[in-house]
C-alpha positions as CSV (number, residue, x, y, z in Angstrom):
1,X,0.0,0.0,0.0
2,X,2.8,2.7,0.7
3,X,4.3,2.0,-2.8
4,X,0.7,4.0,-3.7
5,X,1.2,7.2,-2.0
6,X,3.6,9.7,-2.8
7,X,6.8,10.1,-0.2
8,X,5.9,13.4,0.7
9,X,2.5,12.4,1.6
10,X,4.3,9.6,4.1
11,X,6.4,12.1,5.3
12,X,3.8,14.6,6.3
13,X,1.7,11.8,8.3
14,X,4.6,11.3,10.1
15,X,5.5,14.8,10.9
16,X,1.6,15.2,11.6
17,X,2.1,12.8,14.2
18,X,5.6,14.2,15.8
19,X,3.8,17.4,15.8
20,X,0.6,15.8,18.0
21,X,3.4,14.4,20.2
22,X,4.8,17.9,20.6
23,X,1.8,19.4,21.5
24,X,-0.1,16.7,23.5
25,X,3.2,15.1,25.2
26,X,1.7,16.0,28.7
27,X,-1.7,14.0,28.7
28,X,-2.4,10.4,28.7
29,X,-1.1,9.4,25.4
30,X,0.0,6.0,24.1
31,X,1.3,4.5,20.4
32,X,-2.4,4.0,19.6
33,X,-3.6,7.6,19.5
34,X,0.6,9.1,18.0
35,X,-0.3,6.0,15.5
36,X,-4.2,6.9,14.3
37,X,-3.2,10.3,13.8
38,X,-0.9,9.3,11.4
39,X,-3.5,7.3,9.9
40,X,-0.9,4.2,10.5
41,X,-1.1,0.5,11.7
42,X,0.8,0.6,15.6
43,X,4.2,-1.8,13.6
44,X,4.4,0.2,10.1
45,X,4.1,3.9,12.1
46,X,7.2,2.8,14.1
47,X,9.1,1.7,11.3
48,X,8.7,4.7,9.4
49,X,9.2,7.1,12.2
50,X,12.0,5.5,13.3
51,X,13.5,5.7,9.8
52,X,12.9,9.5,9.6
53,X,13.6,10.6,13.6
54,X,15.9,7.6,14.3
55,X,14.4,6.9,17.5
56,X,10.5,5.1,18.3
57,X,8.0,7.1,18.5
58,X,7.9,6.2,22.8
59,X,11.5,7.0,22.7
60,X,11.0,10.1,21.1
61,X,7.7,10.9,23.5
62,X,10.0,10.2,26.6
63,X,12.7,12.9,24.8
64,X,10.3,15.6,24.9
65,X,8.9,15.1,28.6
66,X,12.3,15.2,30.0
67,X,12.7,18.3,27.5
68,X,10.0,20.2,29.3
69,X,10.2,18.9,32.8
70,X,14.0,20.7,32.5
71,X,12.2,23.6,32.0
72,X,9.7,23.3,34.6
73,X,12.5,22.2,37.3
74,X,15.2,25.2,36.0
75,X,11.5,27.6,36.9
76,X,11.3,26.0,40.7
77,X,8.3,23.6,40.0
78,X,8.4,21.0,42.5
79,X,9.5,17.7,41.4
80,X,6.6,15.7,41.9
81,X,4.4,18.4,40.1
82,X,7.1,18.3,37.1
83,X,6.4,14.4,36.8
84,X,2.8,14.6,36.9
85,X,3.1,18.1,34.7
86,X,4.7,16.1,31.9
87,X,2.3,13.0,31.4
88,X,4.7,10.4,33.6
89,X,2.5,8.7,36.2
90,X,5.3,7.7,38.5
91,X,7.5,9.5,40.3
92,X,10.1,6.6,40.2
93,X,10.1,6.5,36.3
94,X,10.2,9.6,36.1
95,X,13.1,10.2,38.4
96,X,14.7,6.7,36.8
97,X,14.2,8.4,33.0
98,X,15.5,11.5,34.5
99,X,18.6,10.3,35.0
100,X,19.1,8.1,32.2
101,X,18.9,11.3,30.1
102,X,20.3,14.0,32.6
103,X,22.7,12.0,34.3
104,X,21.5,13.9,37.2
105,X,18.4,12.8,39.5
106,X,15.6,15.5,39.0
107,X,16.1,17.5,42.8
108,X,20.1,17.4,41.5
109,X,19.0,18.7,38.4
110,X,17.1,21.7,39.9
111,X,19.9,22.4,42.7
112,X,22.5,22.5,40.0
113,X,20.8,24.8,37.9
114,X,20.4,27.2,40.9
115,X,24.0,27.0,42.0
116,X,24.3,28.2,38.3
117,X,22.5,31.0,37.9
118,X,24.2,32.1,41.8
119,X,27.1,32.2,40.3
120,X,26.0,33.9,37.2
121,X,24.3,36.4,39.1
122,X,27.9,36.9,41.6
123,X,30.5,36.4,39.0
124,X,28.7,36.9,35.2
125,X,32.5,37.8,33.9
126,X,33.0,33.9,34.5
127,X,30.7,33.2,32.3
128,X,31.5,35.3,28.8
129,X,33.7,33.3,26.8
130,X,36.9,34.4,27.2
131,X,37.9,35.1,24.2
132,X,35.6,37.5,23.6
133,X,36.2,39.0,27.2
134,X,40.0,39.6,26.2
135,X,38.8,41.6,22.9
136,X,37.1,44.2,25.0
137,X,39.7,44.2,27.4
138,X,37.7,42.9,30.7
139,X,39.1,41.3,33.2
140,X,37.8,37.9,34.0
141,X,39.3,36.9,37.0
């Protein structure tokens, strides 16, 4: 059947679908409803967008919570509302994903990003690069 439609009609079902993953990443959503709106079968929907995004749709899905929650933990959200404000429903896969990605465990994640910006804000000089800091003659030490 795929032979019949044109690549570029494959390609934007499948970015259709990314795109509904982007948007809806934080509700309840599974292969099912990322595959029907590409208007796929679950197996052939995987294939493809693993071909074009090299990574499963889940895979990808887990990618962009993590994304977000980074942003919600770098703005002081609580951990456990970051989990549950990104679609995960566990607090231990969460945390477990978390740090498959980050490295770092999700509280870690958050404290490291304030030491950060307590140093930006006490020492910003530290943080221009330094060549660019020796063109206009500041001192970065």
């Amino acid at each position: 059947m795929e032979e019949n439609y044109p690549k570029l009609y494959l390609y934007k079902r499948i970015v259709h679908a990314k795109l509904f993953i982007d948007i809806h990443f934080s509700e309840d959503i599974d292969l099912n409803n990322i595959a029907d709106e590409a208007c796929f079968s679950k197996f052939h929907f995987i294939r493809l967008f693993k071909t074009i995004y090299g990574k499963t749709p889940h895979q990808y899905l887990t990618r962009v919570r993590i994304e977000n929650s980074k942003e919600l933990l770098q703005n002081e959200t609580s951990v456990t509302e970051t989990c549950l404000n990104v679609g995960f429903d566990s607090i231990s896969s969460f945390t477990a994903l978390f740090k498959k990605y980050t490295k770092l465990c999700p509280s870690e994640y958050q404290q490291q990003f304030e030491r950060r910006k307590e140093q930006i804000t006490n020492t910003p000089l530290q943080f221009i690069p330094n060549c660019f800091a020796e063109q206009k003659g500041w001192n970065t030490e």
